[in-house]
C-alpha positions in Angstrom: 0.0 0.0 0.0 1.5 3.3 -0.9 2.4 6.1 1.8 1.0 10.0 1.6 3.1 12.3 2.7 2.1 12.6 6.3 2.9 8.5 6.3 -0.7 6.9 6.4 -2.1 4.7 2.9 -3.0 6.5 0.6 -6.5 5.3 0.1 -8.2 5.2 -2.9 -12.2 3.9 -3.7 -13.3 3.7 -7.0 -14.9 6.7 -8.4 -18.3 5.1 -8.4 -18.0 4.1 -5.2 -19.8 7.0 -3.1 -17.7 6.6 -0.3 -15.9 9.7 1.8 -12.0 9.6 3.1 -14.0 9.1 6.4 -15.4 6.6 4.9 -12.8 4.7 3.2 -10.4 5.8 6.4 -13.0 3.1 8.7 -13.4 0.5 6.4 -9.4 0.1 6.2 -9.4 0.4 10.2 -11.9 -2.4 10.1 -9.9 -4.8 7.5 -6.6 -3.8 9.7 -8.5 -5.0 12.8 -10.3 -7.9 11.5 -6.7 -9.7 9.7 -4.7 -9.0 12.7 -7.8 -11.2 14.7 -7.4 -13.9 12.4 -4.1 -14.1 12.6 -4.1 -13.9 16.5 -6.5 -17.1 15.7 -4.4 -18.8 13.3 -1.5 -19.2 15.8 -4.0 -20.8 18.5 -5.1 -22.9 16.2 -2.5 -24.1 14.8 -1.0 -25.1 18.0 -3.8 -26.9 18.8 -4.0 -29.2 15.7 -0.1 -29.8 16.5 -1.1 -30.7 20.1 -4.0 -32.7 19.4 -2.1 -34.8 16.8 0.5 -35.5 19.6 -1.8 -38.3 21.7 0.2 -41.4 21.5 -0.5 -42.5 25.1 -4.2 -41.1 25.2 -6.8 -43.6 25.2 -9.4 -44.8 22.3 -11.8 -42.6 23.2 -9.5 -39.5 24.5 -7.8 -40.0 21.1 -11.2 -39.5 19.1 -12.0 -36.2 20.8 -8.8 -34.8 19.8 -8.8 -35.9 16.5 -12.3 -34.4 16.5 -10.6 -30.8 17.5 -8.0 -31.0 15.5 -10.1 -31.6 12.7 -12.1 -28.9 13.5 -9.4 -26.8 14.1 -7.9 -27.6 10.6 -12.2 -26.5 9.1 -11.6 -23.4 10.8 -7.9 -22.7 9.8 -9.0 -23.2 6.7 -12.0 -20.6 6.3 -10.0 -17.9 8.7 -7.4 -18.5 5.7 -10.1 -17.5 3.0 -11.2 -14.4 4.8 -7.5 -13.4 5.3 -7.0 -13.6 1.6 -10.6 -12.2 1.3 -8.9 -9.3 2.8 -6.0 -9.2 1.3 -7.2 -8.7 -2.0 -9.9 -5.6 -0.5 -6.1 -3.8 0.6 -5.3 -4.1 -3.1 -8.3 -2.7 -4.5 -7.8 0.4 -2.0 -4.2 0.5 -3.1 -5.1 0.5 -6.7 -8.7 2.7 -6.8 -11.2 -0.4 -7.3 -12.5 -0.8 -3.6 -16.3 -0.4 -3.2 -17.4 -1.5 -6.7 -18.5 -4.8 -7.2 -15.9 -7.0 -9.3 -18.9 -8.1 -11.3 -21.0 -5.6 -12.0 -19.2 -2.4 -11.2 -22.1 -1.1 -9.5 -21.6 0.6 -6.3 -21.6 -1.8 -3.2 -23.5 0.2 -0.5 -21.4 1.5 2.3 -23.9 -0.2 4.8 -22.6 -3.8 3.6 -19.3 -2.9 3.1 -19.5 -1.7 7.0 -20.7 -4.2 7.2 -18.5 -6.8 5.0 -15.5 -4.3 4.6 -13.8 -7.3 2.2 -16.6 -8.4 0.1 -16.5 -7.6 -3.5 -19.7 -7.8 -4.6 -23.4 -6.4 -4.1 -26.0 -8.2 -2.9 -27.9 -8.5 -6.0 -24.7 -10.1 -7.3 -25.2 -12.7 -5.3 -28.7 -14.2 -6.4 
């Protein structure tokens, strides 16, 4: 992401987008918070699939819970993974002046789902 001159992103939406430096300011504060969460997840979990594979001396039925948790563990990794590049690519399109436009359409994507959804890249409508 490319620095202004005091330092901070430079931020851009798309011109169709409808969305203020307020705005747009926000929905970055949002993806910031929201990646740094998932990554603050990932590391949990992915201690916990290492522990849960390491049950050697655990019984039959102590072994099937934590294969159970670390399979579930792994489900969740994987979705968390997703979002992050979900997320990922929503930083690009603010870096490159496509964020708030849907990728299909190019209609505006309504600030309230994009509050909402600050990664998605599509419109509701888009979706049916």
């Amino acid at each position: 992401m490319t620095n202004g001159i005091d330092g901070q992103p430079t931020l851009s939406a798309h011109p169709d987008a409808e969305l203020s430096e307020q705005d747009l300011s926000a929905l970055y504060q949002q993806l910031l918070e929201k990646r740094g969460e998932l990554l603050q997840q990932a590391e949990g979990l992915e201690k916990e699939i290492t522990r849960k594979e390491d049950c050697s001396l655990a019984d039959a039925v102590e072994a099937s819970f934590y294969r159970a948790e670390a399979n579930r563990a792994e489900v969740q990794l994987t979705q968390n993974q997703a979002l992050l590049n979900d997320i990922s690519r929503a930083f690009s399109r603010l870096d490159t002046g496509q964020y708030g436009v849907s990728i299909e359409t190019g209609d505006p994507i309504p600030l309230a789902r994009l509050q909402l959804l600050p990664w998605t890249e599509y419109c509701t409508e888009d979706l049916d």
